[in-house]
N, C-alpha and C positions, 0 to 999 in steps of 0.2 A: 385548942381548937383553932384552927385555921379560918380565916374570914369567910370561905366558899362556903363551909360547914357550917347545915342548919343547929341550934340546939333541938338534941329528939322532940323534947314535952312542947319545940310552937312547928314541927311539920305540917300541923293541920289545920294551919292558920293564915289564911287568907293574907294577910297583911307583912309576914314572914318573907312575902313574894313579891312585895312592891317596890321593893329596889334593884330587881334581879333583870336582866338581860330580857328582850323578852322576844320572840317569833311571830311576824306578821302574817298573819292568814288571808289571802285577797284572793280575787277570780282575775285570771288574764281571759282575753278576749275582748269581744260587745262590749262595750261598758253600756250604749242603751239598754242594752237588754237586763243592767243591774244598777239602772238607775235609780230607785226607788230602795236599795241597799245601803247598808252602811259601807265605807269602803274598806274595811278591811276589822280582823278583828285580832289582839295584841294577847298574848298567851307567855307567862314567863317559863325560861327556856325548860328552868326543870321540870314543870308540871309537864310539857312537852315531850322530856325522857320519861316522865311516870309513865305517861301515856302507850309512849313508845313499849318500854320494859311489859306492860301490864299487857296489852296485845302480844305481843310476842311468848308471855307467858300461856297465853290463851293458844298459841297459832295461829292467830290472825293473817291474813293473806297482807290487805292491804297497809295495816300500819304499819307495818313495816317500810313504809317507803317516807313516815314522817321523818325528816334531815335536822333536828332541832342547831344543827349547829349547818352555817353556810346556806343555802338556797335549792330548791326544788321542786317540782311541779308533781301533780296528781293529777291524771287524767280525766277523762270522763265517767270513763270505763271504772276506773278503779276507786273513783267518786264516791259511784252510787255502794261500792260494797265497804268504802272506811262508812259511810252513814248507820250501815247495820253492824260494823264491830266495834263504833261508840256509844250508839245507844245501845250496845251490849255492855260494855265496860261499864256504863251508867245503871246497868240494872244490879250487876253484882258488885261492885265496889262500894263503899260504905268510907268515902272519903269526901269530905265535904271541899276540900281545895279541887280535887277532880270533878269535884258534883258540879261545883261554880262555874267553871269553867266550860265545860260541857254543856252546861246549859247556857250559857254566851256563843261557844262555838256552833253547838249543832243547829241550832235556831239557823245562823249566817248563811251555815255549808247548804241546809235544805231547800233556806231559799233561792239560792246560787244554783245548784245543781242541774238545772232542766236544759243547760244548753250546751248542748253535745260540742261544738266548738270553741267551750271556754273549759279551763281547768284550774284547781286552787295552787294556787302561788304561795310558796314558805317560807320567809328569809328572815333571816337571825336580826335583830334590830341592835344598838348602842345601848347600854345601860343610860337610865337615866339619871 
């Protein structure tokens, strides 16, 4: 098994992810206007493809634009519709590494969301 490669039986284990690469989630824009935010929120890369693959398997419009590898922005526009196809992905998935995370992420994204002139920021971080 190659180092990249998870063992099957810890996929769904939280801590399996703690040494992995991970994707920084921020808002560009205002920062008064997300002052009162945390600044960004840290997502390891792969749950990041889960995410991705899992949307795409649905036909998801918007996730399709998450970039887990290099950098990317999300609109405003297209904001407000990743917020409805995660808290989709949350209601039928029955993975507790997505569930975590998702509920760290969406909490961030909805509070961010209201300013039509800020958009979330993606970029790959260093392993740590």
């Amino acid at each position: 098994m190659s180092p990249r490669t998870k063992p099957i039986e810890k996929i769904l284990d939280i801590e399996t992810y703690s040494r992995d690469r991970k994707v920084l989630f921020r808002f560009s824009g205002n920062r008064e206007s997300h002052k009162d935010i945390a600044e960004g929120v840290e997502v390891p890369i792969a749950i990041v493809y889960r995410l991705f693959h899992l949307g795409r398997a649905y036909d998801f419009q918007a996730v399709k634009f998450f970039q887990p590898q290099g950098s990317s922005l999300i609109d405003y526009v297209r904001l407000q519709l990743l917020v409805l196809e995660l808290e989709t992905i949350a209601k039928i998935v029955n993975d507790p590494v997505v569930q975590h995370y998702l509920g760290v992420l969406l909490p961030f994204i909805k509070a961010n969301r209201t300013d039509t002139k800020s958009g979330l920021l993606m970029s790959e971080q260093s392993a740590a």
